[in-house]
MARRO-657471 format. One line per field, with one value per residue (C-alpha): residue number from 1; residue in three letters; z, x, y. Coordinates in steps of 0.25 Angstrom, whole numbers. Each point is the difference from the previous one (the first is absolute). Example, Ala and Ser with C-alpha at 12.3 -4.5 7.8 and 13.67 -1.06 7.14 Angstrom:
BEGIN
sedren (1,2)
mivex (ALA,SER)
c3 (31,-2)
c1 (49,6)
c2 (-18,14)
***
This chain:
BEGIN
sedren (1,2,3,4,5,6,7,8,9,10,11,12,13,14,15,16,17,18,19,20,21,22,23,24,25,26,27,28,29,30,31,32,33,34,35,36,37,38,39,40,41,42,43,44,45,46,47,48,49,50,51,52,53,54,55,56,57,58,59,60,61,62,63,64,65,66,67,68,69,70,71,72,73,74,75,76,77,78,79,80,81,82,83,84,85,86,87,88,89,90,91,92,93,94,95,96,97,98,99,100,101,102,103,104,105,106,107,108,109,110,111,112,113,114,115,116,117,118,119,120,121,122,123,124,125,126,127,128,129,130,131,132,133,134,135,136,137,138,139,140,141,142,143,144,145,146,147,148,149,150,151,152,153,154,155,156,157,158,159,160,161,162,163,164,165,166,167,168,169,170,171,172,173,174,175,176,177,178,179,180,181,182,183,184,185,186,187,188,189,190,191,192,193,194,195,196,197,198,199,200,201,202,203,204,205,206,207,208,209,210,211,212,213,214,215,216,217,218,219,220,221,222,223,224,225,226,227,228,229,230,231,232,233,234,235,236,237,238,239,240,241,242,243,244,245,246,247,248,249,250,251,252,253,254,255,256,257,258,259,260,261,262,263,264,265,266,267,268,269,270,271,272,273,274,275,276,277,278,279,280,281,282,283,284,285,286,287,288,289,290,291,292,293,294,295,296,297,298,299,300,301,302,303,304,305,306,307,308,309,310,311,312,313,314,315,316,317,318,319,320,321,322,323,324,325,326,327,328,329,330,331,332,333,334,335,336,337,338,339,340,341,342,343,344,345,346,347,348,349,350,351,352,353,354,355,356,357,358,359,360,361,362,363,364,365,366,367,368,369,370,371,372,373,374,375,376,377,378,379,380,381,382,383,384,385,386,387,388,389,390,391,392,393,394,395,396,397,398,399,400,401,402,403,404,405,406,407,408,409,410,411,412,413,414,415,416,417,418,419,420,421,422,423,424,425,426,427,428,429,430,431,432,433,434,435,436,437,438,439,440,441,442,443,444,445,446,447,448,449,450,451,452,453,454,455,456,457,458,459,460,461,462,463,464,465,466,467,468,469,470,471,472,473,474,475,476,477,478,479,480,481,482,483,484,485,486,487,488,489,490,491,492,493,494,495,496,497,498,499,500,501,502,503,504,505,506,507,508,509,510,511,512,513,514,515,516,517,518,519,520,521,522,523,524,525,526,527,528,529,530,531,532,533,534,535,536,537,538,539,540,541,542,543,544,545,546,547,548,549,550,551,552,553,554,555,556,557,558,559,560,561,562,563,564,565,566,567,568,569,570,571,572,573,574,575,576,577,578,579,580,581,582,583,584,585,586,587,588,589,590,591,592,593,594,595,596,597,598,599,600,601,602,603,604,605,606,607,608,609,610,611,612,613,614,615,616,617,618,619,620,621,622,623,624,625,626,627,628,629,630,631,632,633,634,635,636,637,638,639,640,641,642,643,644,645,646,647,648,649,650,651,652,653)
mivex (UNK,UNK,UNK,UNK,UNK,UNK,UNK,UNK,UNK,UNK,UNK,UNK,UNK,UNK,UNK,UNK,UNK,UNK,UNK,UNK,UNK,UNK,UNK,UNK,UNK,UNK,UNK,UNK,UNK,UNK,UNK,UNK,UNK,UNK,UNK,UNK,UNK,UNK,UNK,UNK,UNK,UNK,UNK,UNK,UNK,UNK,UNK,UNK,UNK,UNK,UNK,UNK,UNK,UNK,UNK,UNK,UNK,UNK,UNK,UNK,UNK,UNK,UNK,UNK,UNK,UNK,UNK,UNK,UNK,UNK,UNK,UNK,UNK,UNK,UNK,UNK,UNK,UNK,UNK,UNK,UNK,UNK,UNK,UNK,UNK,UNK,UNK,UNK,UNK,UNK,UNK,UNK,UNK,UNK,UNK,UNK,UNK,UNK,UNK,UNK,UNK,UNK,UNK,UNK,UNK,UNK,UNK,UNK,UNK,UNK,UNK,UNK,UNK,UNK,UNK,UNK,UNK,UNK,UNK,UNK,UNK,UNK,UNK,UNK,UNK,UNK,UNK,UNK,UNK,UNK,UNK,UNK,UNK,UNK,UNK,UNK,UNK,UNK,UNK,UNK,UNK,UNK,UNK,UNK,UNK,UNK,UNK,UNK,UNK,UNK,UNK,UNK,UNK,UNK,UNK,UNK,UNK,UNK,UNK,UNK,UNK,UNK,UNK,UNK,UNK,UNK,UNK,UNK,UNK,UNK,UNK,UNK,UNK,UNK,UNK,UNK,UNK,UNK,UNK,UNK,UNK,UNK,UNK,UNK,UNK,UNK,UNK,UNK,UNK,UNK,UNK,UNK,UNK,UNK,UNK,UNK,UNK,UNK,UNK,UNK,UNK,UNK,UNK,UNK,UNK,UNK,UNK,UNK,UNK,UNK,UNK,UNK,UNK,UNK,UNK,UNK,UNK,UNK,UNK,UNK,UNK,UNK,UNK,UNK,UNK,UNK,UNK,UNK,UNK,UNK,UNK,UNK,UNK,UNK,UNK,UNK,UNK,UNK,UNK,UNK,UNK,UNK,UNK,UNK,UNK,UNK,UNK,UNK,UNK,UNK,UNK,UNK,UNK,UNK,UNK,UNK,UNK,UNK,UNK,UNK,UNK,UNK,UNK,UNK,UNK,UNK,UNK,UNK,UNK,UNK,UNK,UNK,UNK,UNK,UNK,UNK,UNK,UNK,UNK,UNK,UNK,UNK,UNK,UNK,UNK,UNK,UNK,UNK,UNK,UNK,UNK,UNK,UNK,UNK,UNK,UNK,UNK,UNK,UNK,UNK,UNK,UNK,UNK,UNK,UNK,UNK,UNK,UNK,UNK,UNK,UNK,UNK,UNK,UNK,UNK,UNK,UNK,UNK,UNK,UNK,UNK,UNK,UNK,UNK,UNK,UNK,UNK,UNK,UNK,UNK,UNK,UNK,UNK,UNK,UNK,UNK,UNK,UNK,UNK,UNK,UNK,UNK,UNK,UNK,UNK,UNK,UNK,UNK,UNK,UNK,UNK,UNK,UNK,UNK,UNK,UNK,UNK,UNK,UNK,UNK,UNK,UNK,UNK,UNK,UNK,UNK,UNK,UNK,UNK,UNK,UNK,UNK,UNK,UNK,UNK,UNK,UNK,UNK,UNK,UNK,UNK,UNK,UNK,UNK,UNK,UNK,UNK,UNK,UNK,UNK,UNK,UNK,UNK,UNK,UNK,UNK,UNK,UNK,UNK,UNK,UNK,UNK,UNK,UNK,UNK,UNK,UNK,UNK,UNK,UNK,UNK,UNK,UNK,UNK,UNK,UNK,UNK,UNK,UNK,UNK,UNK,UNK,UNK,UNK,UNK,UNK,UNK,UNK,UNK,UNK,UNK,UNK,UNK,UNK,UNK,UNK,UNK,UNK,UNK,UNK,UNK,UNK,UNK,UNK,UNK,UNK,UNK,UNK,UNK,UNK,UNK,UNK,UNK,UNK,UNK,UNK,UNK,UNK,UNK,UNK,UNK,UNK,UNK,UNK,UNK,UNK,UNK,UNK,UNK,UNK,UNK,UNK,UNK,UNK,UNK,UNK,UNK,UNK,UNK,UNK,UNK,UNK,UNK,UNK,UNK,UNK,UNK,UNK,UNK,UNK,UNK,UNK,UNK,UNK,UNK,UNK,UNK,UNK,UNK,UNK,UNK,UNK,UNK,UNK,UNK,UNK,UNK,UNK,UNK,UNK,UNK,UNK,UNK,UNK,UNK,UNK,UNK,UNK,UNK,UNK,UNK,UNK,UNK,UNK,UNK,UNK,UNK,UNK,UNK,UNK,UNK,UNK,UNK,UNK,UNK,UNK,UNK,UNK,UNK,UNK,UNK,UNK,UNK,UNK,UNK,UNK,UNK,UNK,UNK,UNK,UNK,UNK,UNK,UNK,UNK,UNK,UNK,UNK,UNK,UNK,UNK,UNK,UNK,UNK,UNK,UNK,UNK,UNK,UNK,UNK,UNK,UNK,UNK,UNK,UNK,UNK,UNK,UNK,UNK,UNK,UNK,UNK,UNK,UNK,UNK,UNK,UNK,UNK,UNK,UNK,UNK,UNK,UNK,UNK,UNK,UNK,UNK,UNK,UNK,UNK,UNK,UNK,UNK,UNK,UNK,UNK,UNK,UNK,UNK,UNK,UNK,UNK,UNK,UNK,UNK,UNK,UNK,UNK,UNK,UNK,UNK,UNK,UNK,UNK,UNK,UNK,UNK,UNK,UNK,UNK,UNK,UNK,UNK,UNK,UNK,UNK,UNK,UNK,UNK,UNK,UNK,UNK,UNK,UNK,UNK,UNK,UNK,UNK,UNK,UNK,UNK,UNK,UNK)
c3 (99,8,2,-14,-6,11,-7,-13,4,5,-12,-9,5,2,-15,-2,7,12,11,10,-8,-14,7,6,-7,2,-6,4,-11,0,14,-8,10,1,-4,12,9,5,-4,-7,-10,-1,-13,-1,-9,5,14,13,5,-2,7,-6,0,3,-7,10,-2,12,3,8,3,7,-16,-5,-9,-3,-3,-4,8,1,12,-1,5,3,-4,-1,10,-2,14,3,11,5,8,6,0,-11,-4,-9,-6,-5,-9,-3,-12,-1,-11,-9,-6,-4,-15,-1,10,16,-2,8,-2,4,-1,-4,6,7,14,7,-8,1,-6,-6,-1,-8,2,-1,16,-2,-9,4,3,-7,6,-7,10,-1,11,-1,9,4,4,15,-1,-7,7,-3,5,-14,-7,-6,-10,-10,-11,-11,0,-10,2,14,4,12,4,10,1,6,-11,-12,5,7,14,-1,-9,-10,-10,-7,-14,-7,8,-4,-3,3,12,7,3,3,7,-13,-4,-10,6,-13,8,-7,3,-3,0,5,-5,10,6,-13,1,-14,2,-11,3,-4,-1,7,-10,10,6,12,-2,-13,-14,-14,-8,-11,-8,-8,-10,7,-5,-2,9,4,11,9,6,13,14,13,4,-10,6,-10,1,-2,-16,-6,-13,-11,-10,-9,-5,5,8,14,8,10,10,7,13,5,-12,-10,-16,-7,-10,-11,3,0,-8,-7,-6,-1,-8,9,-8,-5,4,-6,11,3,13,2,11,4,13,7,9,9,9,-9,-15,-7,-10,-10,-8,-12,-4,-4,12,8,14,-3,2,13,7,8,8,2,14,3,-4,-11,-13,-6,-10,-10,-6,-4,10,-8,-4,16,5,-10,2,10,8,9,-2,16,5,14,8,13,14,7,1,7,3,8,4,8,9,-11,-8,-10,-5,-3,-9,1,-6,0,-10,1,-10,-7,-10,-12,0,-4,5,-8,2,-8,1,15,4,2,-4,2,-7,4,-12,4,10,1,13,5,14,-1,12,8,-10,6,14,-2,-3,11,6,-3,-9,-12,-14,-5,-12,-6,-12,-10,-12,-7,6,6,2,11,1,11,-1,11,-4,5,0,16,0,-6,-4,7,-5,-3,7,-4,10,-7,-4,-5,10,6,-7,7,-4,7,2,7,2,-6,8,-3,-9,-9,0,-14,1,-8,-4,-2,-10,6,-6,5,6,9,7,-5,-16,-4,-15,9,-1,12,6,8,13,-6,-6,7,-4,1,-13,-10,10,-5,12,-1,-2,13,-1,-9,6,2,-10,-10,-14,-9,-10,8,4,-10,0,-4,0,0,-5,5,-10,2,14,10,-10,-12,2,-13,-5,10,0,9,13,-5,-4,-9,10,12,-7,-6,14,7,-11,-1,17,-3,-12,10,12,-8,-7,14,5,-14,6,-11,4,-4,-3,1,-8,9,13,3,-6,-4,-15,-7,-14,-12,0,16,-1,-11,7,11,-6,-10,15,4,-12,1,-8,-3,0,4,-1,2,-5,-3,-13,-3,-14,-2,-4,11,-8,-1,10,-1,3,-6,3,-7,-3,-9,-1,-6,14,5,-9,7,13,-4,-8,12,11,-9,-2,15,1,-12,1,-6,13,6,-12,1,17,-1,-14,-7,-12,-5,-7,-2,1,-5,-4,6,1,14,7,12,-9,-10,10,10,-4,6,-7,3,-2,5,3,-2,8,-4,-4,11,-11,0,11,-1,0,12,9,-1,-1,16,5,8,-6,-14,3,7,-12,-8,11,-1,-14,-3,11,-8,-13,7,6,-12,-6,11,0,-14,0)
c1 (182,-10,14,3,-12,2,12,-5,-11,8,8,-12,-4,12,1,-14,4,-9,12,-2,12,-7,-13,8,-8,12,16,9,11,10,3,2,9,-2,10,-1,2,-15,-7,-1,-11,-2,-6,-12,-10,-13,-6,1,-12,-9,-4,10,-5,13,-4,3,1,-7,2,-11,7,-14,-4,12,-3,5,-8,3,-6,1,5,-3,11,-4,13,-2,10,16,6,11,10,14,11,13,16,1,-13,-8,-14,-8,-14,-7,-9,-10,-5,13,10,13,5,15,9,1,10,6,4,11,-1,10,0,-13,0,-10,-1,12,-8,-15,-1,-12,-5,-10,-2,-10,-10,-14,-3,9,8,10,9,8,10,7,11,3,12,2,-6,-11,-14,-7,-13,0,-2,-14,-5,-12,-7,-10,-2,10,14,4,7,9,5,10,0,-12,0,-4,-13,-10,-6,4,-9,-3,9,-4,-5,-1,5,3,13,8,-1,9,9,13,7,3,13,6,8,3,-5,5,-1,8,-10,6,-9,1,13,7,12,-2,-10,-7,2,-15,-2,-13,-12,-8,3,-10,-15,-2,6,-6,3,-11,-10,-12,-11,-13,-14,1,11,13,5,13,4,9,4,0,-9,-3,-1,-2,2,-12,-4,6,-5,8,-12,10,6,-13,5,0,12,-1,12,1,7,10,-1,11,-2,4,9,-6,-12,8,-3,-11,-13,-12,-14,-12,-9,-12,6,7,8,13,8,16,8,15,8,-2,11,5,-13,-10,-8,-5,-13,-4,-13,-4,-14,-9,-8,11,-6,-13,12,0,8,-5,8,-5,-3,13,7,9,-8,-3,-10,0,-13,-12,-7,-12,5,3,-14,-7,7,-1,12,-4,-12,0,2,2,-9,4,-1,4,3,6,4,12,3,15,6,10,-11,0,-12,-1,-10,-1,-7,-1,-3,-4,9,11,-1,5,1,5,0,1,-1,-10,-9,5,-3,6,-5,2,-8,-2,-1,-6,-8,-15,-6,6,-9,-10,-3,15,4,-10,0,14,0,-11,5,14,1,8,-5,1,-8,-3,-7,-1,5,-1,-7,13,7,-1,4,6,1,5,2,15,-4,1,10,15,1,10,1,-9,5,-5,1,9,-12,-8,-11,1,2,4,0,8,-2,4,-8,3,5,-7,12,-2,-16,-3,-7,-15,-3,-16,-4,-14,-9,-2,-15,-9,-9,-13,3,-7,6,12,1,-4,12,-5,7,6,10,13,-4,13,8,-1,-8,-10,-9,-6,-13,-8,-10,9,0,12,-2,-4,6,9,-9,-11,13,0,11,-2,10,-6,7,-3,6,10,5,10,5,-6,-14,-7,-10,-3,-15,-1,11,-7,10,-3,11,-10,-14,7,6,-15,-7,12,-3,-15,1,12,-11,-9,7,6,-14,-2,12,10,13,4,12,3,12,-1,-9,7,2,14,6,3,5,-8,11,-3,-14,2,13,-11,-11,10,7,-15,-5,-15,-10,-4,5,-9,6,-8,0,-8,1,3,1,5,-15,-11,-11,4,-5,-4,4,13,5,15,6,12,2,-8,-4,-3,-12,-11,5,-1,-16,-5,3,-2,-14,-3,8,-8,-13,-12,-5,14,1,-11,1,12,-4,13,3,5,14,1,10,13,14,10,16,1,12,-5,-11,10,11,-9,1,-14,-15,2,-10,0,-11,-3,-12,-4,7,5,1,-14,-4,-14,6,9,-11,-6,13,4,-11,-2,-12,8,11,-7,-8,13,6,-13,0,15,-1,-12,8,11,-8,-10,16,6,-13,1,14)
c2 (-47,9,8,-2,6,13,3,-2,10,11,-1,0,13,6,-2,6,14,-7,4,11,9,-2,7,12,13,8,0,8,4,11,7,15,9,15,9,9,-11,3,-13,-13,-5,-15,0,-13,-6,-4,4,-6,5,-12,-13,-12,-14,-9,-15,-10,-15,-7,-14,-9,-13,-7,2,-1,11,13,12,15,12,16,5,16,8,16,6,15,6,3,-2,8,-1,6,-6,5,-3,-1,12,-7,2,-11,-2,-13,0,-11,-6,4,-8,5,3,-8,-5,8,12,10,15,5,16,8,15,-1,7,-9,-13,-11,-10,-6,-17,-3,-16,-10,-1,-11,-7,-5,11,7,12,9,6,13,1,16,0,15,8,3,15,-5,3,-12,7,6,-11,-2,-10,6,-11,4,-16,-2,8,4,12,-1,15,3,15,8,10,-10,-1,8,-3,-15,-6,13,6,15,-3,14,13,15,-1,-13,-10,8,-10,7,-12,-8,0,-8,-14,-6,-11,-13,-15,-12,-13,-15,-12,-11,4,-1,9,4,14,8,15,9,14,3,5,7,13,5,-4,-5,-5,1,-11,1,6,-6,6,-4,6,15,0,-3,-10,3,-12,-1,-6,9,10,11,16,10,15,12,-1,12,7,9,5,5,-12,-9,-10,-6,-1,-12,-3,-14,1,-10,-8,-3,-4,-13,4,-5,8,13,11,-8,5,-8,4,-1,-10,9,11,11,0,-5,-2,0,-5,5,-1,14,-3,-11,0,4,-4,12,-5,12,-3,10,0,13,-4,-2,2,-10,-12,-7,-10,-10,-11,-13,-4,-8,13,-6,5,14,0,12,3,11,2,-2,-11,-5,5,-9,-12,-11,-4,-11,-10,0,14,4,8,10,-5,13,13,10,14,7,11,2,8,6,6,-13,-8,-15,-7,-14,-11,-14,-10,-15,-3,5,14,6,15,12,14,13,15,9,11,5,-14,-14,-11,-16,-11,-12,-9,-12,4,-3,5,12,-4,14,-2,0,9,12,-4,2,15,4,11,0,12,-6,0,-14,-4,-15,-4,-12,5,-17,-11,-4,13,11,14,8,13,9,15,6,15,-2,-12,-5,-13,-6,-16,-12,-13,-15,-10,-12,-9,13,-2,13,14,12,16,8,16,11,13,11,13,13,5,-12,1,8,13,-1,13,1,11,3,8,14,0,5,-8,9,-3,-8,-2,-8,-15,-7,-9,-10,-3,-14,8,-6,-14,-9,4,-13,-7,-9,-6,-12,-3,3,-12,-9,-14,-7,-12,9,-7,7,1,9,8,12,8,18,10,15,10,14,11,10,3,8,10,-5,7,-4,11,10,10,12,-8,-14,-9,-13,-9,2,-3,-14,-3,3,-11,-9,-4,-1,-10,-6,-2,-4,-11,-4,-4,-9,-8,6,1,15,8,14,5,13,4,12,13,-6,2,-13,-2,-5,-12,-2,-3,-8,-9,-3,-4,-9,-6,-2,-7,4,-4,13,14,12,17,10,13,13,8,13,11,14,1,1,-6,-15,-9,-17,-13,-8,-14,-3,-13,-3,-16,-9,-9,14,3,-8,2,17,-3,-5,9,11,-6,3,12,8,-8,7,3,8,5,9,1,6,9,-4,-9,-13,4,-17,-11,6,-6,8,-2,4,-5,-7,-8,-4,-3,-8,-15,-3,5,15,11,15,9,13,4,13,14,8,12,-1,11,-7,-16,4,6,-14,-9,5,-3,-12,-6,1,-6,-12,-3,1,-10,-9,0,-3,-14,-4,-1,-6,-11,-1,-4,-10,-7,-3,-2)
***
């Protein structure tokens, strides 16, 4: 009876789902092949990288009961092995059942595979085995096995992925994989030894396959297996579009030459086969270069958005935070940036402005502290800042370095920026326009000695505490007017773009110390477009935008204050620093006049998407005003004035 009611039992919760191969967290389906004979995806569902709890019937005979406990298993490793005469290579999954009967595939052309057996090795625990049986010449030592968790890569060539357990995700112009070359690799599949086979073409050519595409929220989802790698971002401001090429990737036929809308957007993306290695993506939009591409952190997806759109919304309820960094500099004149996370990351990497820049988009903690201590003494220009709550910045100027590739360790704990210093040939020749002065005239404008301050460097703030909440972290982008050979208005050798530099820094020291994150769109004598300053304070996002300017006539006798604005959400913003800046009281200092706030179509507050103001501090045509606007006093209660409106702002906001 007691043995009876066992049976009965096991039965009972076999039929409940209550057996160790109901509770396996991963199936294993379709084994995809790769077309240039490089690498096989075994494409799953679910994840094998938890605890399973096997149901187990126990029987107590002195009772003659039986009762039904949770044995924990830990099953978060994939164990791989090799053996010889005949070569094989051989991977156990835990915690995975396989989909349909044991197979094997016999391949048809491949120089390095003879077979694959897929099988159910064993159930409680449960074990999918894959046993690859190589051809003699085969170097086994090549074979490596990479998991996102749900579908597993197993290569077989050192060039599909970089230094063993990273593979490039965005480079200059193609993975440089030259070895590829096409096998035609086929296979015939035998269920259970059934002489009758099934001849497949394989879907997959090299790292990854795109299978489909979905409308998400302002955005468009591309949906694939493998390892995406994209190539540099190119832009053609004629027809207004961004070209993007995936590498080593091939395109589901039903997705080629397809357009898609980008939901709240007028926008649309198209897809085409570029050739056999590559998919070529081509989005048109007005504001084409504003798009970005960010892949999700087990490297299958690529989601299409506005980056306005991206940098206010939340891609993870749990986002990781940084563990490490670190900073090498090698023999061969390259330099490696790397960080860790704690858990994996979505990203995406653009180039901008002279700069390059990867976001990290579910990224909380960007560890201040590591970060800093990281760049003590090493000489490399390396920027981070929260750009969301749970998004960071990375900015790294390329005016002294290539970029060479950014690699992504296969569970997307890792990131690495590759560059390459640049030779004195490549470094671009600034040509400083100075004014010419000698050090007795005194109508000269003073240029303090802080004049080559890191181009586009913001520096953060120098008393800021490391725990300091997003909502205390305000960001500002100054823009000084005119520059290099764009001089603005020029009185007896003085030139407007100096005097706007000089009070640009003060109001940029000073909002430093109010623990204001600051950013200059120039801190050289440097020329820069009016287009320029306004894609870097747009790539920024800031909450406000400052430029500075003096004015000028063909009449001498005009002089006064003048705050401009042109939007709407600009006017308070230009009200109240213009309320500091021509108070009453330096209205009558400075013996000048209040010429108001004044709604002005000027390209760089109509173009800026933040609160934008600019600021013209005084007439240089005025000899009078001019004797007093270089002075040093002037231009620090022009400085001191200007931060109080600003803050007087932020704090309100």
């Amino acid at each position: 009876m007691f043995l009876l009611r066992l049976a009965a039992m096991i039965i009972f919760c076999t039929a409940l789902g209550l057996n160790s191969a109901c509770f396996a967290e991963l199936k294993i389906g379709n084994l995809i092949i790769d077309n240039s004979d490089r690498m096989i995806l075994l494409k799953g569902s679910g994840s094998y990288k938890t605890q399973s709890s096997f149901y187990i019937p126990i029987a107590d005979s002195k009772t003659n009961t039986i009762s039904i406990i949770t044995n924990p298993v830990n099953t978060n490793a994939i164990k791989t092995s090799s053996l010889t005469d005949p070569k094989r290579y051989i991977i156990d999954i835990p915690n995975a059942s396989l989909i349909g009967q044991k197979r094997t595939y016999e391949y048809i052309n491949s120089k390095k595979i003879k077979l694959i057996r897929l099988s159910q090795f064993s159930i409680n625990p449960n074990i999918v085995r894959v046993v690859i049986e190589a051809k003699e010449d085969a170097n086994l030592a090549l074979f490596k096995t990479y998991t996102n968790g749900k579908n597993i890569i197993i290569k077989y060539d050192s060039d599909i992925i970089d230094n063993s357990i990273q593979y490039k995700f965005y480079t200059p112009s193609g993975d440089g994989d030259k070895g590829a070359v096409l096998q035609n690799t086929k296979a015939k599949i035998i269920y259970n030894n059934n002489p009758n086979v099934v001849e497949v073409e394989p879907k997959m050519q090299g790292k990854y396959y795109l299978s489909k595409v979905t409308q998400g929220s302002n955005g468009l989802i591309l949906r694939g297996v493998g390892a995406l790698s994209m190539q540099r971002v190119t832009y053609n401001p004629e027809g207004k579009k961004a070209e993007i090429i995936l590498d080593n990737a091939i395109l589901s036929k039903n997705l080629e030459n397809k357009t898609y809308d980008i939901p709240n957007q007028k926008a649309t993306l198209t897809l085409e086969k570029f050739n056999e290695k590559k998919i070529k993506l081509t989005l048109l939009a007005d504001n084409y270069k504003d798009y970005r591409y960010i892949i999700s952190p087990d490297g299958q997806s690529l989601f299409v958005a506005d980056r306005t759109f991206i940098i206010n919304t939340a891609f993870s309820a749990n986002p990781a935070r940084v563990l490490s960094y670190k900073l090498t500099k090698t023999k061969t004149d390259y330099v490696l940036f790397n960080i860790n996370f704690d858990k994996p990351a979505a990203y995406n990497v653009f180039e901008l402005n002279d700069n390059f820049y990867l976001d990290i988009d579910n990224l909380s903690d960007y560890n201040i502290s590591s970060f800093e201590q990281m760049l003590k003494n090493q000489g490399i220009k390396i920027e981070a800042l929260k750009i969301s709550n749970d998004k960071t910045r990375f900015i790294i100027p390329t005016s002294d370095l290539n970029f060479s590739y950014a690699n992504v360790e296969s569970n997307a704990k890792s990131i690495t920026l590759c560059f390459k210093n640049k030779t004195v040939e490549q470094k671009p020749v600034e040509k400083i326009e100075k004014p010419e002065t000698k050090k007795e005239n005194i109508n000269v404008i003073y240029v303090p000695k802080n004049e080559d301050i890191d181009k586009k460097k913001a520096e953060k703030p120098k008393k800021k505490k490391e725990n300091l909440s997003i909502s205390t972290m305000r960001k500002v982008v100054i823009d000084p007017g005119h520059g290099g050979a764009d001089t603005g208005a020029v009185n007896n050798k003085n030139y407007e773009k100096t005097l706007n530099l000089i009070v640009a820094k003060l109001v940029y020291d000073k909002l430093i110390k109010k623990n204001i994150y600051v950013h200059m769109t120039r801190t050289k004598d440097v020329s820069m477009s009016l287009e320029e300053r306004v894609n870097f304070s747009n790539e920024i996002s800031p909450d406000i935008f400052v430029s500075i300017h003096a004015n000028s006539t063909v009449a001498k006798d005009p002089l006064g204050l003048e705050t401009h604005y042109f939007k709407d959400d600009s006017h308070k913003l230009a009200q109240t620093i213009h309320k500091h800046f021509a108070s009453e009281k330096n209205v009558n200092k400075w013996q000048t006049k209040d010429r108001g706030v004044i709604k002005s179509r000027f390209y760089v507050i109509n173009h800026t998407e933040a609160p934008s103001v600019l600021i013209e501090m005084g007439f240089i045509s005025n000899d009078e005003e001019l004797s007093k606007l270089i002075t040093k006093q002037r231009q620090q209660e022009i400085a001191d004035a200007i931060v109080k409106g600003i803050l007087e702002y932020l704090k309100a906001k």
